[in-house]
N, C-alpha and C positions, 0 to 999 in steps of 0.2 A: 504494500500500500504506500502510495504517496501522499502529498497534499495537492490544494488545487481546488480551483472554482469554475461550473461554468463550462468544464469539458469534461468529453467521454473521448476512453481511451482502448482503441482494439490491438495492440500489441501483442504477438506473439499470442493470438487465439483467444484471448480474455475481455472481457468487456467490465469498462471500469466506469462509478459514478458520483461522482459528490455526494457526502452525507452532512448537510448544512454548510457551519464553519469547520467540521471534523475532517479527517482523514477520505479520502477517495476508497470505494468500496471496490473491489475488484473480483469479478467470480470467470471463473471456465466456462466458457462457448462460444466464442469465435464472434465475428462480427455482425454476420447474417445471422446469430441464433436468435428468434424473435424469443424463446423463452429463455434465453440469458436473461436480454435487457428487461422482461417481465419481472423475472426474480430479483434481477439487480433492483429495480424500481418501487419491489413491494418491501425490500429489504431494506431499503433507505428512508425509504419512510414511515418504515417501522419505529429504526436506529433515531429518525430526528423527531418520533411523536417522544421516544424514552428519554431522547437528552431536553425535549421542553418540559417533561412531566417531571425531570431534575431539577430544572430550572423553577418550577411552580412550586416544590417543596423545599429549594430554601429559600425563596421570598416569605416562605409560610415561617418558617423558623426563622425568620428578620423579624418577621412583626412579632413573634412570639414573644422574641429577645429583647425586643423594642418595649412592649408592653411591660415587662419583668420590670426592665431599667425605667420605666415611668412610677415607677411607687413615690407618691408625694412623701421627699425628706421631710419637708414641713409636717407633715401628716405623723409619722415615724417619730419624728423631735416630741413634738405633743402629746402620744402616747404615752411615750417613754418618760416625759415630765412628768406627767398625771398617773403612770403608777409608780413614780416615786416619792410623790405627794401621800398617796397611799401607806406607805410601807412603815411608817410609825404610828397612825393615827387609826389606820384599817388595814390591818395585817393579810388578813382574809381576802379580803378584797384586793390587795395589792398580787396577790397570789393569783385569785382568779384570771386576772387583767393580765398577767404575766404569762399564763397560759396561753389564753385567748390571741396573744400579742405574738406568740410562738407559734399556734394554729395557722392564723392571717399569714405569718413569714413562709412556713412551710409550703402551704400550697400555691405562694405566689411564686416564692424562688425555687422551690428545689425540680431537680432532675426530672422528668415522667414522661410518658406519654403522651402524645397528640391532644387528647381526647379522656374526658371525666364520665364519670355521672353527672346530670344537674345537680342531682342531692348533694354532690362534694361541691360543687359551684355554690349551691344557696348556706351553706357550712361556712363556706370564706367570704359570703356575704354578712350573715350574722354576728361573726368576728369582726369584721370590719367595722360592721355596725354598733355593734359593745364598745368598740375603743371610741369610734367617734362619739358615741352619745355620753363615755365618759372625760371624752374630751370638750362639748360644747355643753353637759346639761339639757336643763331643760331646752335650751333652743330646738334642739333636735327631736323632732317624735319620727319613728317607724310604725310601721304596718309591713307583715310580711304575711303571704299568704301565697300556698304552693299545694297544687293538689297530688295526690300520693302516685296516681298512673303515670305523672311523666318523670318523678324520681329518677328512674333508673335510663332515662335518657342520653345516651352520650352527648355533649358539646363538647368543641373546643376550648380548652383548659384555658382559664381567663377571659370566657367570652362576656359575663355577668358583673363580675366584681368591677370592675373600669368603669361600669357606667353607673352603678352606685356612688360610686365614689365622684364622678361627674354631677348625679344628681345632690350630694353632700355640698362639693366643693361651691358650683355658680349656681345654686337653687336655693339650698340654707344657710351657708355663710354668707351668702350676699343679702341677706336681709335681716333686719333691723329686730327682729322680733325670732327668728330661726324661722322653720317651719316643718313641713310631715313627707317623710319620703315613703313613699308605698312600691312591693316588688310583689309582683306575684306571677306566675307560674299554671296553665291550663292548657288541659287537650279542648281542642278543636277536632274530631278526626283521626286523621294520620297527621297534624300541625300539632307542635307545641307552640303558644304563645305564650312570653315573657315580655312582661311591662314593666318598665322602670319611671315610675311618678315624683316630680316634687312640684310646690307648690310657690316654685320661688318665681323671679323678674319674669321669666322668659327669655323670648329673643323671635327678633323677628327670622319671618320664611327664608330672607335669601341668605342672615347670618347662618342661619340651620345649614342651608346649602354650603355654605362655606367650611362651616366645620364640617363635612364629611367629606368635602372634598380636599381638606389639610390646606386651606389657605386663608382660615380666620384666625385675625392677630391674638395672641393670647391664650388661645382656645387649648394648643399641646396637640399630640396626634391619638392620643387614647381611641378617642370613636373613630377615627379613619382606620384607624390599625383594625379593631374590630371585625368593622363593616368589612373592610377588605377579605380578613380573614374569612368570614362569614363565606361572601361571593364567592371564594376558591372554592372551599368544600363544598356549599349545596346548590352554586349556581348564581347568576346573577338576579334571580329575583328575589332573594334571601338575606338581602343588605338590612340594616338598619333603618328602620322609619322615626322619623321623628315628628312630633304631632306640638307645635309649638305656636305663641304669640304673644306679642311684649304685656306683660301684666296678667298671664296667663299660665304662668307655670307651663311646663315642660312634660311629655311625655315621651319615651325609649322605647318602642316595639321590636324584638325579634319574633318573628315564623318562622321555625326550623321543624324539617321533617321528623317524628318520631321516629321512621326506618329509613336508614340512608345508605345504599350501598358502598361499604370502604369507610365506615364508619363504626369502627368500635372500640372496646375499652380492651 
């Protein structure tokens, strides 16, 4: 095999063909074999569907990694304050929080697989959620509600917890009074739908547009990473919806297939 773009090569009985930007494919049959160059033809573009579908799995472990490295230090700093505010005055407490605060680390950073149960996603959501309601108080009310059939769900590992944490960050700290994040979790069908609600500023239609397409100032790429990821595994009609309006609080919709072929745990 050589390199080369753009030519076929019948040397010495063989017929040769470009596999993308890769190596030149070369098989035995002479010039006139029409089923050389068949094979050579179904072969090659066998060879460049398996080097794009490489290609597609590590953008997916970019944003993966992307995602990991977005955990709010500020977030992390406050925790870690508030259970050490803890640790003389509520012992117990400070204990729990310390757990809790190990739980969140674990399944954001460490090693695994593609792909969770939701059940382990709504886990690192409720951790999340304990730290930050021990970190803002009362400002912050939840609601979480997740029905039992779609439990055992696969998604992508950190598909959930990002956009809690989104609805935390520009929904209740941004307001003067805190206010109520609500997540829950329901079949549709063969759909699971998950809704991420706060009840904070909003934002208008085309800011929405902009965070998901990574070019709203301020905004971070948390939801484009997501969304993106999302599209890869179940298609492009599977993005993130956002349901939003200034003075209207915010809502986050995923639809993801209950069964997705090439998707499990």
């Amino acid at each position: 095999a050589g390199r080369g773009r753009g030519r076929r090569l019948t040397e010495a009985g063989r017929t040769a063909l470009p596999v993308g930007d890769g190596p030149v494919l070369v098989l035995a049959g002479g010039v006139g074999s029409a089923a050389a160059r068949r094979t050579a033809a179904f072969v090659a573009d066998a060879l460049e569907r398996a080097r794009l579908t490489d290609g597609e799995a590590e953008a997916e472990a970019a944003r993966l990694r992307a995602l990991r490295a977005q955990i709010s230090p500020h977030f992390v700093y406050n925790a870690l304050t508030t259970i050490a505010s803890f640790v003389r005055s509520d012992p117990a407490r400070a204990r729990d929080l310390l757990e809790t605060f190990a739980e969140f680390i674990r399944h954001s950073l460490a090693a695994r697989g593609d792909y969770v149960p939701l059940a382990g996603e709504f886990r690192s959501v409720e951790a999340y959620l304990t730290l930050a309601r021990a970190v803002l108080g009362e400002r912050l009310r939840v609601q979480v509600r997740v029905a039992p059939e779609v439990l055992p769900v696969p998604v992508p590992v950190l598909a959930l917890q990002p956009l809690v944490e989104n609805a935390v960050q520009h929904g209740v700290e941004r307001s003067p009074d805190g206010g109520l994040v609500q997540v829950s979790g329901e079949a549709e069908g063969d759909v699971c739908v998950i809704t991420v609600d706060d009840d904070g500023p909003g934002m208008s239609p085309e800011h929405a547009r902009a965070v998901l397409a990574g070019t709203a100032e301020g905004a971070g790429l948390a939801l484009v990473n997501v969304d993106r990821r999302l599209r890869a595994v179940y298609g492009p009609d599977h993005g993130l919806v956002i349901e939003t309006a200034p003075g209207a609080g915010t809502r986050i919709v995923l639809r993801i297939p209950r069964f997705q072929p090439g998707v499990v745990i």
